[in-house]
C-alpha positions as CSV (number, residue, x, y, z in Angstrom):
1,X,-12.6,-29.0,13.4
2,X,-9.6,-30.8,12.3
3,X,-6.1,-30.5,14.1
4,X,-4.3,-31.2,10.6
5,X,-4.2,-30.6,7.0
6,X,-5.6,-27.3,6.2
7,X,-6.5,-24.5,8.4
8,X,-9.8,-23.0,8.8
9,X,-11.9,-21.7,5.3
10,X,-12.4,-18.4,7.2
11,X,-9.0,-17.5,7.7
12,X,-7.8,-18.1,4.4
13,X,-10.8,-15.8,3.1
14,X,-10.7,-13.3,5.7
15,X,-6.5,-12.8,5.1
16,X,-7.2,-12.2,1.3
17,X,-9.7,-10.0,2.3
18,X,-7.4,-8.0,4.5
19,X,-4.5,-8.3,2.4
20,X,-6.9,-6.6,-0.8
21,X,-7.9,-3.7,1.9
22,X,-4.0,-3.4,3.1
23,X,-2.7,-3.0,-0.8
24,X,-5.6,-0.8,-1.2
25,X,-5.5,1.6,1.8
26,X,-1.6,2.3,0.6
27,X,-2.2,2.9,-2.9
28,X,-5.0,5.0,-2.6
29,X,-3.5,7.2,0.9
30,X,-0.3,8.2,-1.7
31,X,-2.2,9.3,-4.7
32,X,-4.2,10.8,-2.1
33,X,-1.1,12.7,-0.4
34,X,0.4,13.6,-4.4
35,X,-2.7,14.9,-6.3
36,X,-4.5,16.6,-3.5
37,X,-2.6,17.2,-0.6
38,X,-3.3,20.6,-0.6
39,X,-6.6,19.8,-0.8
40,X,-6.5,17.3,2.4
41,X,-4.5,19.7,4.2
42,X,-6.6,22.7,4.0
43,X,-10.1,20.7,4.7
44,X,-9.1,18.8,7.8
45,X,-8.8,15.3,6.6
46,X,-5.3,14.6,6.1
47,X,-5.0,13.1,9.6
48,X,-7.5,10.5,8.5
49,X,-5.9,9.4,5.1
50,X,-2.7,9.2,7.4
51,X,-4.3,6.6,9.5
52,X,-5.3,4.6,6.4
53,X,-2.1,4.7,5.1
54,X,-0.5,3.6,8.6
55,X,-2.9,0.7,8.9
56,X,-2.1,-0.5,5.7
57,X,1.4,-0.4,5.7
58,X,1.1,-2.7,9.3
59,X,-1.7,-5.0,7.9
60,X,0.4,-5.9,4.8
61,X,3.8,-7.9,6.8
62,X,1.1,-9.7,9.2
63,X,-1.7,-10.7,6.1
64,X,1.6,-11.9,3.9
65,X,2.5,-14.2,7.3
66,X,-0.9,-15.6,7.8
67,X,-0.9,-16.6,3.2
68,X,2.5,-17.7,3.5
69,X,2.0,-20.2,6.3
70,X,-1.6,-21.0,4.7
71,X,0.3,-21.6,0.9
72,X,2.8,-23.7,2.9
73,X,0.0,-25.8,4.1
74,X,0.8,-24.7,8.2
75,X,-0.9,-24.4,11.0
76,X,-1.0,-20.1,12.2
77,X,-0.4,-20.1,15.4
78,X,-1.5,-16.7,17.2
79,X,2.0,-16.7,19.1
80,X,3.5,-16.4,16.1
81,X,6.4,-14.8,15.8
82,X,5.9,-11.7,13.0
83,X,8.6,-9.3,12.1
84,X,9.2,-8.3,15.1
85,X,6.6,-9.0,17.5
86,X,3.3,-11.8,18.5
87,X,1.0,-12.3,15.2
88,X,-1.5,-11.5,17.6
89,X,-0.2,-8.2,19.3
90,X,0.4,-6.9,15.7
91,X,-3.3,-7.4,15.4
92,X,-3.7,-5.5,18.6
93,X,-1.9,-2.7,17.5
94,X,-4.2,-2.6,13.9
95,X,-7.2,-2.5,15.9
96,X,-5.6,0.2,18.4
97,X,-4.9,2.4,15.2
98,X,-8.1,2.2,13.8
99,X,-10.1,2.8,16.8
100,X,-7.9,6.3,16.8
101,X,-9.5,6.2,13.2
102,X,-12.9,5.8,14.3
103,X,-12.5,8.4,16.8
104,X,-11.0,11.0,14.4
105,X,-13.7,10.2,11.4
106,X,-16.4,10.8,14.0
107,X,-15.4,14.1,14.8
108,X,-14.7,15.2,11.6
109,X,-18.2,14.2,10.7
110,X,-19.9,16.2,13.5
111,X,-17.9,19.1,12.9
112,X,-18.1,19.0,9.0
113,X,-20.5,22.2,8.8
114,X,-18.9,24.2,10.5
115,X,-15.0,23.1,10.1
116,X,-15.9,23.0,6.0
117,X,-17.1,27.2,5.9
118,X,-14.2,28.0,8.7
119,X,-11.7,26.7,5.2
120,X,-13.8,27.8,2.9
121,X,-13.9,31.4,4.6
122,X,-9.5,31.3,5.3
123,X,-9.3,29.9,1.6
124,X,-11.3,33.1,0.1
125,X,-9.2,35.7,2.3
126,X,-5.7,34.4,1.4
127,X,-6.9,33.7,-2.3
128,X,-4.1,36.7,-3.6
129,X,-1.8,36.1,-1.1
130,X,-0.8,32.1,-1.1
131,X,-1.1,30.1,-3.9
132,X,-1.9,27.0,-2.3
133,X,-5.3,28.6,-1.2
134,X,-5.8,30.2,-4.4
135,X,-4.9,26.4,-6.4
136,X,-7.8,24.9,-3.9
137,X,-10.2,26.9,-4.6
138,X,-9.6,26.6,-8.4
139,X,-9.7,23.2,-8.5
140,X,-12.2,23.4,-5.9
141,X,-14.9,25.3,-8.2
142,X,-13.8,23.9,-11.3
143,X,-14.2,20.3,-10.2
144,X,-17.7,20.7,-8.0
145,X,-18.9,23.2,-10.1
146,X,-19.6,26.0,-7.8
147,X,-18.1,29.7,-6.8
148,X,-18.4,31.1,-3.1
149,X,-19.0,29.7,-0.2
150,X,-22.9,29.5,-0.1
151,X,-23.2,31.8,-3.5
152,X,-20.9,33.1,-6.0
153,X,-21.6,36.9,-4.0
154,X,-19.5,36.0,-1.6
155,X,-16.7,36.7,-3.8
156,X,-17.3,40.5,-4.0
157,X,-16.7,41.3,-0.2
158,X,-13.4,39.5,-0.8
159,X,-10.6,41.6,-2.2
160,X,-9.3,38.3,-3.5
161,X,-7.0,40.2,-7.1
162,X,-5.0,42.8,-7.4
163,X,-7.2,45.4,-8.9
164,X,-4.5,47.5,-10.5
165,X,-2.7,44.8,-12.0
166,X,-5.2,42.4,-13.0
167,X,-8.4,44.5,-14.0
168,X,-8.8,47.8,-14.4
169,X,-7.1,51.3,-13.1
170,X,-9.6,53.4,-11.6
171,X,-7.8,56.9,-10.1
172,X,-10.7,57.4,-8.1
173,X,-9.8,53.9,-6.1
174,X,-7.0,57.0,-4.2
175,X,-9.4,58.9,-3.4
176,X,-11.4,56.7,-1.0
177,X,-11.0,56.1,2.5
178,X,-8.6,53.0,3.5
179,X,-11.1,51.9,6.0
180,X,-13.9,51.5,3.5
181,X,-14.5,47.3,2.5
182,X,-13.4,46.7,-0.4
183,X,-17.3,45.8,-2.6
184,X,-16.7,44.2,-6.3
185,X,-19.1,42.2,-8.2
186,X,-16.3,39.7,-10.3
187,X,-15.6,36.3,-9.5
188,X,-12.6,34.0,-10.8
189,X,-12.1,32.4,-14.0
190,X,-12.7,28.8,-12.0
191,X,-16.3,30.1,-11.3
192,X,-16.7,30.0,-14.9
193,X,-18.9,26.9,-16.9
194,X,-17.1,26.9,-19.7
195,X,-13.4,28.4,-21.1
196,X,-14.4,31.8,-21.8
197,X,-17.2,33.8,-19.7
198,X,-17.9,37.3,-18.6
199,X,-16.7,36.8,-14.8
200,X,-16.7,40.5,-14.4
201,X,-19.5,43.3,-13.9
202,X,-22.1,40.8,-12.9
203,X,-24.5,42.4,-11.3
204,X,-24.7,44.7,-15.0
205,X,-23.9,41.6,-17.9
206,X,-25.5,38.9,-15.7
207,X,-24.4,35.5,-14.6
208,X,-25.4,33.2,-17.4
209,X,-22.1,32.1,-18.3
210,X,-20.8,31.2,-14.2
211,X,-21.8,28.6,-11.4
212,X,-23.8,30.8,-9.2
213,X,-24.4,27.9,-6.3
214,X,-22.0,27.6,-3.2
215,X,-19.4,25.0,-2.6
216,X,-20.3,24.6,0.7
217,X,-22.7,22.3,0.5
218,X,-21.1,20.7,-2.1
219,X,-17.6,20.0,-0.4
220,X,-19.6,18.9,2.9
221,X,-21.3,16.5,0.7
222,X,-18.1,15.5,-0.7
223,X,-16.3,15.2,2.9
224,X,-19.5,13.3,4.6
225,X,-19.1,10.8,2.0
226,X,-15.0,10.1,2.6
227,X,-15.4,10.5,5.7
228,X,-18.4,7.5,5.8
229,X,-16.4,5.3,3.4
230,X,-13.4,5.8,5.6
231,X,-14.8,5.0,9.1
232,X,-16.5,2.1,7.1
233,X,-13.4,0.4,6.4
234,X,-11.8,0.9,10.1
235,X,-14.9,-0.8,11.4
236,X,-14.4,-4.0,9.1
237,X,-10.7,-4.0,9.5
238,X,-11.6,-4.5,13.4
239,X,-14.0,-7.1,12.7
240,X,-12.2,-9.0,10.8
241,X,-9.0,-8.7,12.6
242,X,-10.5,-9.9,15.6
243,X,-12.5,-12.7,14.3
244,X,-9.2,-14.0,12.7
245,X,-7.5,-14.2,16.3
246,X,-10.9,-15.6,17.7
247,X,-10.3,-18.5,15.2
248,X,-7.1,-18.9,15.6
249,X,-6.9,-19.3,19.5
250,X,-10.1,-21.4,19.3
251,X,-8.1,-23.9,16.7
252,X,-5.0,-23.9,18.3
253,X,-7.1,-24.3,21.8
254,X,-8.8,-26.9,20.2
255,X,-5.7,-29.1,19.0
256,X,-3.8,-28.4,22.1
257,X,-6.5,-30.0,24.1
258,X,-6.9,-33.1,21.1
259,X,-3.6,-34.0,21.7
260,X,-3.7,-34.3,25.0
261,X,-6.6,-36.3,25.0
262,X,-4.7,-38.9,23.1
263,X,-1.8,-39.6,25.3
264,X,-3.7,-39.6,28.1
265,X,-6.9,-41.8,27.1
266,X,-5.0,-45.0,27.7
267,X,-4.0,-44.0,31.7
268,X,-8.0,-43.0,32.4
269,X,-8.3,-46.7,31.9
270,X,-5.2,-48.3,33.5
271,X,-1.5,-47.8,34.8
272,X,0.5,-48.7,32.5
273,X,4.2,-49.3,32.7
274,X,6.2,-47.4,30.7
275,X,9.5,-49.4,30.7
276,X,7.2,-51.9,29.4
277,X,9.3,-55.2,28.1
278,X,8.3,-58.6,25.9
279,X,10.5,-60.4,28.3
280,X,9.5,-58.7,31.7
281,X,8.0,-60.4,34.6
282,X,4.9,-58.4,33.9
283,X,4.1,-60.2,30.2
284,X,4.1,-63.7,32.6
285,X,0.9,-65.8,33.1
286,X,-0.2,-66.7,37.0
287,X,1.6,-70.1,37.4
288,X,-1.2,-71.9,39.4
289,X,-3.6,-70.4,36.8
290,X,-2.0,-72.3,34.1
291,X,-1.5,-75.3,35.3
292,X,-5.1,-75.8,36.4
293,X,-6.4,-74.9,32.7
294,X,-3.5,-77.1,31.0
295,X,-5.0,-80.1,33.1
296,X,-8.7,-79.4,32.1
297,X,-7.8,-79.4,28.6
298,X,-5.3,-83.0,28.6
299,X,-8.6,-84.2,30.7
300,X,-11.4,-83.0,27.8
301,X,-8.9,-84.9,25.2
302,X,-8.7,-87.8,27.0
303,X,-12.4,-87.7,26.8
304,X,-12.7,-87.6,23.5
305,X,-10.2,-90.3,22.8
306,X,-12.4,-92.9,24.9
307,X,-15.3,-91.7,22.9
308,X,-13.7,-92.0,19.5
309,X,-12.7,-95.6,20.2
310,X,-15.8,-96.6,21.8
């Protein structure tokens, strides 16, 4: 691992990874909250596309630090200072969030059976009576192709239009007891398969031309699937956010400790003075030491002078 230059090649991956999933988990969490918020609302897992959207509003500042330092050709330090906190505690707080996630995708998973015919059952009985029930069930049947809850008959213990207005006039509807449920056998128009159907008299002209299976199943399918792809994506985002701080203190740990190292390797092997001079006394030679090898050498040319002439 190298203290300078460029930083480590998982970093640099792992940010563009998180910086994809940040962009990604805001664009998709608002088209999300503006085609089918009703839709969100009604089934439980609007919490959970808030979460997304939260994460990846607080991923995006702390990925666009780690490029920008990594573009710049820096070294990321963990105590980094982003926004307004520690590079590393905003990581904290990512993987603090999508824990909650976790948590919240886990129980919507384990109670999707039941939680899914508990809005499927409240969306059926205020289908006159609030249009935002009545505009999820629509789009509901039209889109999964399906009427009821487990069949289209569970439509005619519903008294889900206005019989009077809509339908038909029938005096003898005065004449029976208030108390008496209400029995049709007509479904709505979004139960149909195609524009124009017979939706009405079923049980006499037959159900050829509507969806006769539940959306039940359907729309648990449908939310067991989000659900998986959502808790999918929390998991990683930990992951990865952690690793990156792994690296990061084991690089910075790493250079610290290089560094060090260097200024110290001299002083393992002996003192030296740091007001070190050319011209001080401690550059000077042992006096008696020279003299004795100056006379050893004038001896070995006197030598070699006798021999020459010789």
């Amino acid at each position: 691992m190298k203290c300078e230059g460029q930083n480590h090649p998982f970093i640099l991956w792992a940010a563009c990874f998180l910086w994809l999933i940040s962009f990604f988990s805001i664009t998709w969490s608002l088209l999300m909250f503006f085609f089918v918020g009703d839709m969100l609302w009604i089934t439980g897992t609007d919490l959970v596309n808030a979460f997304l959207l939260l994460l990846g509003i607080i991923m995006l500042p702390t990925n666009v630090h780690i490029l920008y330092s990594i573009a710049n050709g820096k070294k990321i330090d963990h105590k980094a200072k982003v926004v307004c906190c520690p590079l590393w505690l905003s990581v904290f707080w990512i993987v603090i969030i999508a824990i909650a996630a976790i948590i919240i995708c886990i129980d919507r998973i384990y109670s999707c059976q039941e939680a899914t015919s508990k809005h499927l059952n409240i969306s059926m009985k205020n289908y006159r009576s609030f249009l935002n029930y009545k505009k999820f069930m629509d789009n509901l049947q039209w889109s999964l192709k399906c009427c009821g809850i487990n069949s289209y008959k569970d439509w005619f213990s519903y008294d889900w239009y206005d019989q009077m207005k809509d339908y038909e006039w029938d005096p003898s509807l005065y004449k029976r007891n208030k108390k008496e449920p209400l029995v049709t056998d007509s479904v709505p128009l979004s139960c149909c398969k195609s524009g124009s159907c017979i939706s009405n008299y079923l049980l006499e002209l037959g159900t050829n031309s509507i969806n006769t299976k539940g959306c039940g199943k359907r729309l648990r399918r449908v939310i067991m699937l989000s659900m998986s792809a959502y808790l999918i994506i929390f998991i990683l985002i930990i992951i990865v956010e952690l690793l990156i701080v792994r690296f990061l203190i084991k690089q910075n740990n790493y250079c610290g400790n290089h560094r060090s190292g260097k200024k110290t390797e001299v002083r393992h092997i002996m003192s030296v003075n740091d007001k070190f001079h050319v011209s001080s006394a401690s550059c000077q030679l042992d006096p008696e030491e020279s003299d004795d090898e100056e006379a050893s050498r004038n001896t070995e040319v006197e030598n070699l002078k006798m021999d020459m002439f010789k």
